[in-house]
ChimeraX commands (.cxc) that place a marker at each C-alpha (Angstrom):
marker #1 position 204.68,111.52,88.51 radius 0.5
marker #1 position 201.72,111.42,90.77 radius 0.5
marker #1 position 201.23,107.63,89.94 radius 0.5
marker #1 position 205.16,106.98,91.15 radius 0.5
marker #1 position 204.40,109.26,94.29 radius 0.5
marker #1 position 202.00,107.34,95.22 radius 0.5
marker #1 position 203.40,103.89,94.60 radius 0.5
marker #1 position 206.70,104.83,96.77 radius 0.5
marker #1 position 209.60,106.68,94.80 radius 0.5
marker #1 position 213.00,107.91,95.81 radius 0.5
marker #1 position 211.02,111.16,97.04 radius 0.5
marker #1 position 208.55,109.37,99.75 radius 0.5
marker #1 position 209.88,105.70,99.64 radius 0.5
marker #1 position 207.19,104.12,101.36 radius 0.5
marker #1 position 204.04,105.55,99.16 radius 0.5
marker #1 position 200.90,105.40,99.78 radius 0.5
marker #1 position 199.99,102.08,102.29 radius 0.5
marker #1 position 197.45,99.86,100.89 radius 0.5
marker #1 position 197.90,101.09,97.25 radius 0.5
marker #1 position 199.75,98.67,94.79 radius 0.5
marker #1 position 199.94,98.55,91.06 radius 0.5
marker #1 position 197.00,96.60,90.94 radius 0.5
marker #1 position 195.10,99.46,92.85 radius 0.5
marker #1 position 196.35,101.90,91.48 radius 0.5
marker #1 position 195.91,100.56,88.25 radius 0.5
marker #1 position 192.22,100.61,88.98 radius 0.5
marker #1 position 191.73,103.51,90.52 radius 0.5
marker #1 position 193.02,105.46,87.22 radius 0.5
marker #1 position 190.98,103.52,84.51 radius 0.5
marker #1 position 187.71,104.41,86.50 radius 0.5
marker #1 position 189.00,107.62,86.31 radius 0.5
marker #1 position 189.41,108.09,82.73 radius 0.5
marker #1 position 185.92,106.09,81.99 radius 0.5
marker #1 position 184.32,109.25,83.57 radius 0.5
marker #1 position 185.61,110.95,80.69 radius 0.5
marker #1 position 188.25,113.20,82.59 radius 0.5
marker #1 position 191.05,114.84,81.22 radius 0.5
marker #1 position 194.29,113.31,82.11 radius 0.5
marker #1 position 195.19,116.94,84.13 radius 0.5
marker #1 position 192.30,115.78,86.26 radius 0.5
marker #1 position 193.23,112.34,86.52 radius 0.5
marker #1 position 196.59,113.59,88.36 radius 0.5
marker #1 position 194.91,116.12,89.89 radius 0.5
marker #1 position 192.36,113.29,91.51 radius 0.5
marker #1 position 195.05,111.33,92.47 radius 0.5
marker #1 position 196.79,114.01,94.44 radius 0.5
marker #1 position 193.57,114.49,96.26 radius 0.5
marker #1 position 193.63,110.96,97.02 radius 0.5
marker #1 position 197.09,110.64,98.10 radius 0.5
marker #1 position 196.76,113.51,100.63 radius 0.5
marker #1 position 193.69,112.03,101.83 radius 0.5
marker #1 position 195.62,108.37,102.50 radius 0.5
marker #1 position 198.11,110.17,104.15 radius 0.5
marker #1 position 196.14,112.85,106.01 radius 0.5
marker #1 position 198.55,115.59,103.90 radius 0.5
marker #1 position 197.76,118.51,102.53 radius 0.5
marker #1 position 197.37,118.47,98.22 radius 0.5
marker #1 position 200.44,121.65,98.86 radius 0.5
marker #1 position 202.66,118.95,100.65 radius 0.5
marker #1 position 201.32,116.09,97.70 radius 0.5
marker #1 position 201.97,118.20,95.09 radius 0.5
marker #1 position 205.25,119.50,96.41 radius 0.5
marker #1 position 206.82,115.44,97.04 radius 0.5
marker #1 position 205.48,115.23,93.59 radius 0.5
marker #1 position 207.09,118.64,91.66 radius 0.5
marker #1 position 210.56,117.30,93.16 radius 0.5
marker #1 position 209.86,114.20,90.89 radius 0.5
marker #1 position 209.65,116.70,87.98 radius 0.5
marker #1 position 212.02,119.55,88.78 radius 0.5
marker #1 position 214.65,117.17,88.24 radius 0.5
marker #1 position 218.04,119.60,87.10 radius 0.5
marker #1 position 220.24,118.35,84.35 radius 0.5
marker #1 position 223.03,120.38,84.76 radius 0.5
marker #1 position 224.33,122.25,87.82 radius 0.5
marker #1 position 225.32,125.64,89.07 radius 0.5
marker #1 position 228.08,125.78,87.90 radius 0.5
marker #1 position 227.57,124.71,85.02 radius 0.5
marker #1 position 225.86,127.55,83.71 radius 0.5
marker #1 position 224.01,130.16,85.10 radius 0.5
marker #1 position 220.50,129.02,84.72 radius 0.5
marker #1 position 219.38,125.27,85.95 radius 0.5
marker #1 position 217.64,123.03,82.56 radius 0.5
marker #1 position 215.50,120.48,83.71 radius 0.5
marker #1 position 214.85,116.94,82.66 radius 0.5
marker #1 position 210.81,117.87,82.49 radius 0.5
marker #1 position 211.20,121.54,81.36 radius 0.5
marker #1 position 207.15,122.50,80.72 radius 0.5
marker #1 position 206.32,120.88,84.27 radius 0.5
marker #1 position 208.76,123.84,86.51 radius 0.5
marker #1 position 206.23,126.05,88.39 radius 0.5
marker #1 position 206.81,129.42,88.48 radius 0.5
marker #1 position 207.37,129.99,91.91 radius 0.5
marker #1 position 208.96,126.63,94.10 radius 0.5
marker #1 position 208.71,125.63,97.54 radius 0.5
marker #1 position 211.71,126.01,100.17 radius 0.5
marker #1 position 211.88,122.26,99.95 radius 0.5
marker #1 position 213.23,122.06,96.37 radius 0.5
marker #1 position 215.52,124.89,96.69 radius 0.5
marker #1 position 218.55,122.93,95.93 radius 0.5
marker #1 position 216.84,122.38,92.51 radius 0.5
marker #1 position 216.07,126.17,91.77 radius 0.5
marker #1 position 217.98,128.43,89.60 radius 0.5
marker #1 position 218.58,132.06,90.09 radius 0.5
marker #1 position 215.98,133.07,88.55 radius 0.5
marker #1 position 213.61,130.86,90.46 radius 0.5
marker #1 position 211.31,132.05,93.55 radius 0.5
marker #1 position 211.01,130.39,96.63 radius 0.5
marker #1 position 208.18,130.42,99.14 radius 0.5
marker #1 position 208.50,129.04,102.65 radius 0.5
marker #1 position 204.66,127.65,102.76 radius 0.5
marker #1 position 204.95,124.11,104.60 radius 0.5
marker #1 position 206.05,123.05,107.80 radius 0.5
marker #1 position 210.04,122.19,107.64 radius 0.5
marker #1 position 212.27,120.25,110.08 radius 0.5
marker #1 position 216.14,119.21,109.56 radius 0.5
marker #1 position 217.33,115.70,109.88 radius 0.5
marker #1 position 220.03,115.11,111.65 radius 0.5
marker #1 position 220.77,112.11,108.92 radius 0.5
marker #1 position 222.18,108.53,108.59 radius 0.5
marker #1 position 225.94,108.94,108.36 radius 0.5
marker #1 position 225.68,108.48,104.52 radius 0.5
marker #1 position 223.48,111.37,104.05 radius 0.5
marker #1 position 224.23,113.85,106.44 radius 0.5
marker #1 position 222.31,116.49,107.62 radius 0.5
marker #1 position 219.58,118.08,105.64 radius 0.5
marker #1 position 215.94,119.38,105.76 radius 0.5
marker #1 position 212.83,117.68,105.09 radius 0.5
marker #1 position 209.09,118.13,105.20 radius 0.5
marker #1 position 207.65,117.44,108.89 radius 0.5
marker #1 position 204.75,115.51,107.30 radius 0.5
marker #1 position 207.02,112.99,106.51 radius 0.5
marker #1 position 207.38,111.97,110.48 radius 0.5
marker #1 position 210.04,111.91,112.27 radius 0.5
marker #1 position 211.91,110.16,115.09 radius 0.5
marker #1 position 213.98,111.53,118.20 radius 0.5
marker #1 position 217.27,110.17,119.60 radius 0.5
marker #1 position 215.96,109.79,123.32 radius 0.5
marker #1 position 219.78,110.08,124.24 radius 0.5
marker #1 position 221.07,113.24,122.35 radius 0.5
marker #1 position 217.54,114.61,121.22 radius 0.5
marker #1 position 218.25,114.47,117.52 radius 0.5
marker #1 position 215.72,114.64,114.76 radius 0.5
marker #1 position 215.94,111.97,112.49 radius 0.5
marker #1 position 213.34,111.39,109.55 radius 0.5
marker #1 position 211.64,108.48,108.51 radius 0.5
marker #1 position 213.79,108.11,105.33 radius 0.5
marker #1 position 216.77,107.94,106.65 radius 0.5
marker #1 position 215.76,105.80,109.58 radius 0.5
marker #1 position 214.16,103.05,107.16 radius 0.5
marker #1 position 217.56,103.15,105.46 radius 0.5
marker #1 position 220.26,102.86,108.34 radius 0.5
marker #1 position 222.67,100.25,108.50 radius 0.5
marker #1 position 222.86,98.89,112.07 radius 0.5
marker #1 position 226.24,99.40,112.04 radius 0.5
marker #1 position 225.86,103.17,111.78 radius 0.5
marker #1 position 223.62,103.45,114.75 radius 0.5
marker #1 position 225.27,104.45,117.76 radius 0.5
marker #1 position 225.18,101.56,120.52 radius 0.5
marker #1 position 222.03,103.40,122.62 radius 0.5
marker #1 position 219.70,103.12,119.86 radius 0.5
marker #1 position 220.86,99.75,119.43 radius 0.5
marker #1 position 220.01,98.81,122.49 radius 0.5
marker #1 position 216.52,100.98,121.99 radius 0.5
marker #1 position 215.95,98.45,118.90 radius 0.5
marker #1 position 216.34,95.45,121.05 radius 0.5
marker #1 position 213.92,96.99,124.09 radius 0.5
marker #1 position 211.43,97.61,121.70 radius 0.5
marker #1 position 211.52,94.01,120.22 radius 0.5
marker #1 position 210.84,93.43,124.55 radius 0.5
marker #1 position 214.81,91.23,123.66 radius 0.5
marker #1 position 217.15,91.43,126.49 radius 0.5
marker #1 position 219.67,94.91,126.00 radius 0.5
marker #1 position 222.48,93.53,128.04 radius 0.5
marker #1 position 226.05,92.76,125.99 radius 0.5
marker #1 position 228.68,94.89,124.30 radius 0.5
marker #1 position 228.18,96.43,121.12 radius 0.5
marker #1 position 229.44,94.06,118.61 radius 0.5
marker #1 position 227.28,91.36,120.70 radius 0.5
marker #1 position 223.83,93.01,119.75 radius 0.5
marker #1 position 224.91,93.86,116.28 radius 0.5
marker #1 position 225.17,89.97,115.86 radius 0.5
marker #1 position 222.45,89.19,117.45 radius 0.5
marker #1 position 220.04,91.92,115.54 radius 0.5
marker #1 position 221.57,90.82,111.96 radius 0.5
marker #1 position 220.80,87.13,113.01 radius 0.5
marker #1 position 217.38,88.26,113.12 radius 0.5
marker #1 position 216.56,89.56,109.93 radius 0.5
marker #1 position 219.30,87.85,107.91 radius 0.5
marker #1 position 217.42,86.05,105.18 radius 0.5
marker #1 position 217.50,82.29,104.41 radius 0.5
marker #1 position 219.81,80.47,101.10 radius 0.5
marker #1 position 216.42,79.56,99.89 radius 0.5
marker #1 position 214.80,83.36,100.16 radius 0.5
marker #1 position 217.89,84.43,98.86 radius 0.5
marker #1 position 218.16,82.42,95.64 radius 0.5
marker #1 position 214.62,83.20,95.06 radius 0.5
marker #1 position 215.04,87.11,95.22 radius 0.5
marker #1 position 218.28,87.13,92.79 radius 0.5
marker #1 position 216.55,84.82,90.43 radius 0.5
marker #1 position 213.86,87.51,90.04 radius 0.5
marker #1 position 215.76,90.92,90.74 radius 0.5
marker #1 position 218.33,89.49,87.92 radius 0.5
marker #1 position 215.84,89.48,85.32 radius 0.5
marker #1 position 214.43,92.47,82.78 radius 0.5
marker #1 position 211.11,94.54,83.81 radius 0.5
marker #1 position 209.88,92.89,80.49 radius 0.5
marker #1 position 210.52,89.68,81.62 radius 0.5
marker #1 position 208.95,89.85,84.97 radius 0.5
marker #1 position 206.22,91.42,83.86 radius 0.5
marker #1 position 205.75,88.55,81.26 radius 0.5
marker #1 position 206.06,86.37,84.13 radius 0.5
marker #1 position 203.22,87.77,86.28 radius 0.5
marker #1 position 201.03,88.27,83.48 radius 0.5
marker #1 position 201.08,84.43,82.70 radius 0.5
marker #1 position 200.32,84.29,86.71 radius 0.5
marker #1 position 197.18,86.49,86.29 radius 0.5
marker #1 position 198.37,89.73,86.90 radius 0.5
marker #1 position 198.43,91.34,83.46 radius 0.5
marker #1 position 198.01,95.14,84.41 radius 0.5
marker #1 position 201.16,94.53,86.79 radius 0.5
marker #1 position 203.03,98.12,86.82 radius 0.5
marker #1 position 205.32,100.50,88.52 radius 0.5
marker #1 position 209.28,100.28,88.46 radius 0.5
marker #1 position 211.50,96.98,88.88 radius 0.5
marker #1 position 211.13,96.95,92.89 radius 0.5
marker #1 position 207.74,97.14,92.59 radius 0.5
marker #1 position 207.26,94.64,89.99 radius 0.5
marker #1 position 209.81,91.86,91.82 radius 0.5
marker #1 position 207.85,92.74,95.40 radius 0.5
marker #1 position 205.19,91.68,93.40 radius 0.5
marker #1 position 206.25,88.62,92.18 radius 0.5
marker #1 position 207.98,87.58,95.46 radius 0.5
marker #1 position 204.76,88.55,97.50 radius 0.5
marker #1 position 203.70,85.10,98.47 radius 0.5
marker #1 position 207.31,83.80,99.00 radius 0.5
marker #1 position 208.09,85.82,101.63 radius 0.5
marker #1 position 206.12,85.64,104.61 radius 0.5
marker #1 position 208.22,88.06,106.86 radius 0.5
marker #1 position 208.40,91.42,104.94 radius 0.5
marker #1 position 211.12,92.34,106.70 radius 0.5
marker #1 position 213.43,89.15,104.75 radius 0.5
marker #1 position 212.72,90.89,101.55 radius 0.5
marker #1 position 213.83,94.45,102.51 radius 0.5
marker #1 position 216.74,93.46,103.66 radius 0.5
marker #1 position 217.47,91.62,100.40 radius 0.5
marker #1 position 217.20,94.51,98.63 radius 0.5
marker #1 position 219.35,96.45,100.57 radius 0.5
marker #1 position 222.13,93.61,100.18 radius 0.5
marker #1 position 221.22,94.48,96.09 radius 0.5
marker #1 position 222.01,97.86,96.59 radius 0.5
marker #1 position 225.16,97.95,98.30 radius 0.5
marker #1 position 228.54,97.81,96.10 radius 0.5
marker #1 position 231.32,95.19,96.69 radius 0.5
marker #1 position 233.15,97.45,98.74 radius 0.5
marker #1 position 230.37,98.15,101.51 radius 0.5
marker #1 position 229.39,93.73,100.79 radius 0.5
marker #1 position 233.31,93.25,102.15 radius 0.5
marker #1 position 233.09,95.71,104.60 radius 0.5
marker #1 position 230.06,94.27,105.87 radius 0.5
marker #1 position 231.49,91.14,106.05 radius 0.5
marker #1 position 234.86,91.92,107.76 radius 0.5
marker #1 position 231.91,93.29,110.32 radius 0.5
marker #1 position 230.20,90.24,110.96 radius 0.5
marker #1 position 233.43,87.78,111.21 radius 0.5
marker #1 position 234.40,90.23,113.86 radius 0.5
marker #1 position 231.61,90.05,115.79 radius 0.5
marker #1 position 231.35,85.68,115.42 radius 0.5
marker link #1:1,2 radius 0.2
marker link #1:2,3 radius 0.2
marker link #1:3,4 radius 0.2
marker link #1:4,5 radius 0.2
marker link #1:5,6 radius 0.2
marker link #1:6,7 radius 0.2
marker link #1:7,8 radius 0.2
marker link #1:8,9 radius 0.2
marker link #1:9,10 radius 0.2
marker link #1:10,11 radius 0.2
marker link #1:11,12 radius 0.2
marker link #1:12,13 radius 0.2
marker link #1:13,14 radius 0.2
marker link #1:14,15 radius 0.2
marker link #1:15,16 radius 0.2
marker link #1:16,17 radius 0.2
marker link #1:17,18 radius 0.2
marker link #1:18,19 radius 0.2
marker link #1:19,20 radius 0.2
marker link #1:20,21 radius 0.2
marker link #1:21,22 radius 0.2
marker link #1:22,23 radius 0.2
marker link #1:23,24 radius 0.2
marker link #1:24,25 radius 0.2
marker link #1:25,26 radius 0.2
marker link #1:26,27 radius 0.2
marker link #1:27,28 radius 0.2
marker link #1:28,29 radius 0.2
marker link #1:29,30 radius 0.2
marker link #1:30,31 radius 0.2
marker link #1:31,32 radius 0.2
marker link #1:32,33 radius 0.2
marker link #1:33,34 radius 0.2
marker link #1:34,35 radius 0.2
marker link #1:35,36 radius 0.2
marker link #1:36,37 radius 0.2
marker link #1:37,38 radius 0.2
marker link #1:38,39 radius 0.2
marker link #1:39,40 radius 0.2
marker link #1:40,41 radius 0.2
marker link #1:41,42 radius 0.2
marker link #1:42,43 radius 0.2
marker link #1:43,44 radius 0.2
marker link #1:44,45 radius 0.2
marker link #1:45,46 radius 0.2
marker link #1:46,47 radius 0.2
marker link #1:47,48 radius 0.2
marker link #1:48,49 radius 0.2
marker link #1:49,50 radius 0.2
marker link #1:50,51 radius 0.2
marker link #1:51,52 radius 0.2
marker link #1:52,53 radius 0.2
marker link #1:53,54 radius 0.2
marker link #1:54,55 radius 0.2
marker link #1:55,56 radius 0.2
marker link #1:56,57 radius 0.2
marker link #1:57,58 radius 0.2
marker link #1:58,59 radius 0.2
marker link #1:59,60 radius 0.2
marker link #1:60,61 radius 0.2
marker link #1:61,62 radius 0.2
marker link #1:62,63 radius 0.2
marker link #1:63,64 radius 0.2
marker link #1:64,65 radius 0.2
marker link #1:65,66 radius 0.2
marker link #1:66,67 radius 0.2
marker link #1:67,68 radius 0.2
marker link #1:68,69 radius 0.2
marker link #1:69,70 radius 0.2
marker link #1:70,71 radius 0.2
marker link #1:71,72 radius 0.2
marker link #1:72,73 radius 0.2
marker link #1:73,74 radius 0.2
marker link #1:74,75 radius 0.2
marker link #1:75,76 radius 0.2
marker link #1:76,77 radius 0.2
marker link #1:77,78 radius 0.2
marker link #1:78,79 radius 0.2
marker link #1:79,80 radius 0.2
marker link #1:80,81 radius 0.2
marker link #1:81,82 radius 0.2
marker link #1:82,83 radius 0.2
marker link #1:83,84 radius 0.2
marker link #1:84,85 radius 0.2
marker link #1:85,86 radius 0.2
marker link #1:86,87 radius 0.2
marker link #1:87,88 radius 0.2
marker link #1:88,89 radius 0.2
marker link #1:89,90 radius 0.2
marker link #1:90,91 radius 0.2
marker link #1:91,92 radius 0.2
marker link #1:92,93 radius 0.2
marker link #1:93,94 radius 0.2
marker link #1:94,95 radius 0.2
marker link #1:95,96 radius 0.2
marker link #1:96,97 radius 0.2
marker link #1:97,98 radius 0.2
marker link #1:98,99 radius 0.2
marker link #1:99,100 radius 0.2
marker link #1:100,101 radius 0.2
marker link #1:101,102 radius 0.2
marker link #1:102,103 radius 0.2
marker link #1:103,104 radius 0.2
marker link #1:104,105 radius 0.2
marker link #1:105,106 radius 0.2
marker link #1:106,107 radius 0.2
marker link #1:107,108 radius 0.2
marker link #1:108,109 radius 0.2
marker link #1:109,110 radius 0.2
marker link #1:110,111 radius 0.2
marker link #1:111,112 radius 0.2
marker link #1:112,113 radius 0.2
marker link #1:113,114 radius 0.2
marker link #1:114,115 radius 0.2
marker link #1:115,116 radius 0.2
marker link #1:116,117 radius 0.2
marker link #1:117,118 radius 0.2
marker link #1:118,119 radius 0.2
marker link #1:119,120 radius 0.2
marker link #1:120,121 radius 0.2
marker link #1:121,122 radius 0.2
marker link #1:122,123 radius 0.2
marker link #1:123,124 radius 0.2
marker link #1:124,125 radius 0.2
marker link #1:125,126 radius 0.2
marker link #1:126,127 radius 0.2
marker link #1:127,128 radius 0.2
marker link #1:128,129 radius 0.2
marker link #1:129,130 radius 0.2
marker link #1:130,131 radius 0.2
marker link #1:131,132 radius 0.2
marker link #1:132,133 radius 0.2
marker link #1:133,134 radius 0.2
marker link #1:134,135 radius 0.2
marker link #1:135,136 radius 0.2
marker link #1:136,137 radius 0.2
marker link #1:137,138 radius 0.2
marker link #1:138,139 radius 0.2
marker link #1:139,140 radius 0.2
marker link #1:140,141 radius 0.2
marker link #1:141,142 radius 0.2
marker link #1:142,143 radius 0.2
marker link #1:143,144 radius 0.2
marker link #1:144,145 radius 0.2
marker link #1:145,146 radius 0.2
marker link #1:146,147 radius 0.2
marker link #1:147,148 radius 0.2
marker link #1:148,149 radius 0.2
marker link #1:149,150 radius 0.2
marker link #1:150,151 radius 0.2
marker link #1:151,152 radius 0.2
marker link #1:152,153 radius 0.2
marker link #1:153,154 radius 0.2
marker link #1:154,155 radius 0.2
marker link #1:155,156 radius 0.2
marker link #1:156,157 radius 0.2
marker link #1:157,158 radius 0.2
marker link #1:158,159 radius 0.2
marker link #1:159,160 radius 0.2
marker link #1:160,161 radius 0.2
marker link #1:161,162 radius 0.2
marker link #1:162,163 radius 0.2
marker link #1:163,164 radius 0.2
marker link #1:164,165 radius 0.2
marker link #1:165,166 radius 0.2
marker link #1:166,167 radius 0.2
marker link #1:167,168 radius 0.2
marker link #1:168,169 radius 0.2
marker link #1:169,170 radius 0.2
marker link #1:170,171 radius 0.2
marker link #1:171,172 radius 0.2
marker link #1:172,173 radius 0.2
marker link #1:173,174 radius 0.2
marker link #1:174,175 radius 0.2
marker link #1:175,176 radius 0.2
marker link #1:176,177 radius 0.2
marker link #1:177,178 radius 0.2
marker link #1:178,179 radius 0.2
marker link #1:179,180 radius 0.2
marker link #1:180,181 radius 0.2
marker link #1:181,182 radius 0.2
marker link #1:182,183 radius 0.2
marker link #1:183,184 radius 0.2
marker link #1:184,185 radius 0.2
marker link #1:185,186 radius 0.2
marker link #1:186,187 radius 0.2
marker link #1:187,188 radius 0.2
marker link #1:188,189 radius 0.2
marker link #1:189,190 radius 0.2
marker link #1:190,191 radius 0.2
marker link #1:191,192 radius 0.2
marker link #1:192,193 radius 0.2
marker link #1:193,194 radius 0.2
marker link #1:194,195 radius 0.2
marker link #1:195,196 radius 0.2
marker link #1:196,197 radius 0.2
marker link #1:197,198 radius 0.2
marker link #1:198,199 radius 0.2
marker link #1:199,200 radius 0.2
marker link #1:200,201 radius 0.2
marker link #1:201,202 radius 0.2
marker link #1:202,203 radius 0.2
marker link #1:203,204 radius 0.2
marker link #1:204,205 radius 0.2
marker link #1:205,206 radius 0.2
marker link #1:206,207 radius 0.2
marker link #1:207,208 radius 0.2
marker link #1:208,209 radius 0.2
marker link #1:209,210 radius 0.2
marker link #1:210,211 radius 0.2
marker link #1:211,212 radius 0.2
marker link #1:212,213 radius 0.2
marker link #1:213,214 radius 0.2
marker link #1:214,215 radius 0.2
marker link #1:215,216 radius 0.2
marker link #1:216,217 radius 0.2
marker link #1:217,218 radius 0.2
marker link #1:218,219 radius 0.2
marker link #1:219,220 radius 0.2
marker link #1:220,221 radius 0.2
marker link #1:221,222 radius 0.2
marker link #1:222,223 radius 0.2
marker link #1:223,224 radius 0.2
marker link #1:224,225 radius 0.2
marker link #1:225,226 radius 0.2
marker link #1:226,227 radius 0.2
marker link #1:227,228 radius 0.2
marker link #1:228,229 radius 0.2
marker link #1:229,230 radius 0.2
marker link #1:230,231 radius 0.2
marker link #1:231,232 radius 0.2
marker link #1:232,233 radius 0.2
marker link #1:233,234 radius 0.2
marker link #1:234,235 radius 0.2
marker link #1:235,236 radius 0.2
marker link #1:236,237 radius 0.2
marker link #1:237,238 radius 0.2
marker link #1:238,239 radius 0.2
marker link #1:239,240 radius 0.2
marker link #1:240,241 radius 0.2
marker link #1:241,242 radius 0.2
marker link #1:242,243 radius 0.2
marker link #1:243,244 radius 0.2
marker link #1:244,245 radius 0.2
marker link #1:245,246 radius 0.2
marker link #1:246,247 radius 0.2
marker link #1:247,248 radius 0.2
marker link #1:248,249 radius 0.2
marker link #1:249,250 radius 0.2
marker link #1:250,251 radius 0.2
marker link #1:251,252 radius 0.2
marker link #1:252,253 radius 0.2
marker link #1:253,254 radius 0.2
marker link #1:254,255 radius 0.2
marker link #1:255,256 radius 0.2
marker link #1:256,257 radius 0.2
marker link #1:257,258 radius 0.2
marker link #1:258,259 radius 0.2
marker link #1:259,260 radius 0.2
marker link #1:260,261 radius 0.2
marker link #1:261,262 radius 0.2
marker link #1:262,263 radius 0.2
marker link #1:263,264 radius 0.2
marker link #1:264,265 radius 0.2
marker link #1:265,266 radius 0.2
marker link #1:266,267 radius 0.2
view
């Protein structure tokens, strides 16, 4: 769990900068060579997590017990929460992973919390202020870094938008549906990019993994996004191109039409 933490998970998506598979990879086998236990192995890689991110090991290890204290069932039904990683639930939980607690469960309020305002798929809900945070310099509301990273433009309201383009140093003058087209223009990825990114992302972890270790990557690891970033690395030269790809992945046919209906509009 620490290992996923640390190499971005749906918990803290953007991990720990600097530290890939390959790294990472590293990192633990020089670990275990000095003969620890692997409880000290994790426990050595939360220290160097909070150190990356200048956290505290309570805010590491708290991102990292919402990886474990994943519920299987719900309150309703049944009266006590069973979890997918049963012999990993502390005792006593954070504030943070209350919605994951049973009855019987104690919560603490020990780290710093804010509440995010949200994307408009999310809604409101709290978060740890170590995350980061922005502010709406228009209605003063607290957004976090999760939900900022996964916006659509289309759900920003037209201030921000125009925020976006002043902070590109991009003229802000036009209507609304004007800057939408012309910030999608920017990051909109090429037929070639494209091609390139479904070939991969269409294919098993086994056989992309195959694939980089024939490239001279054999202790390639981490989950399916990590392992086609990988492969893709010296493809894309603009990061941003392969982000956006993979939010195109993720969207369902229904948001793809929607999102197309959008841009004709605005052309």
């Amino acid at each position: 769990a620490v290992a996923a933490f640390i190499l971005g998970s749906d918990v803290f998506e953007k991990g720990v900068p600097g530290t890939g598979p390959a790294e990472l990879y590293n990192l633990m086998t020089q670990l275990r060579a000095d003969g620890r236990e692997e409880s000290e192995v994790a426990a050595e890689l939360q220290s160097y997590a909070a150190r990356k991110l200048n956290m505290t090991e309570l805010e590491v290890g708290t991102f990292v017990e919402a990886l474990l204290c994943v519920p299987v069932n719900t309150v309703d039904d049944a009266e006590e929460r069973k979890y997918l990683y049963p012999d990993e639930v502390p005792s006593e939980w954070q504030m943070y992973l209350k919605e994951y607690a049973g009855a019987s469960v104690r919560c603490v309020d020990d780290l710093a919390m804010k509440t995010c305002a949200g994307a408009v798929t999310n809604g409101r809900h709290p978060f740890m202020a170590c995350e980061g945070h922005s502010v709406c310099s228009k209605c003063n509301q607290v957004i976090c870094h999760t939900c900022t990273a996964n916006v659509h433009l289309s759900e920003l309201p037209t201030h921000r938008l125009r925020e976006i383009l002043a902070e590109k140093g991009e003229d802000t003058s036009g209507d609304r549906a004007d800057i939408l087209s012309r910030l999608s223009t920017g990051s909109s990825p090429s037929d070639a990019s494209a091609d390139a990114f479904f070939t991969s992302y269409n294919k098993t972890v086994q056989q992309i993994k195959k694939e980089l270790q024939a490239a001279g990557e054999p202790n390639a690891m981490g989950g399916k996004a990590d392992l086609v970033r990988l492969q893709l690395s010296s493809t894309f030269g603009d990061p941003g191109e392969l982000d956006e790809l993979f939010r195109l992945a993720s969207l369902s046919v229904k948001e793809l039409k929607q999102m197309i209906q959008e841009r004709n509009a605005t052309s």
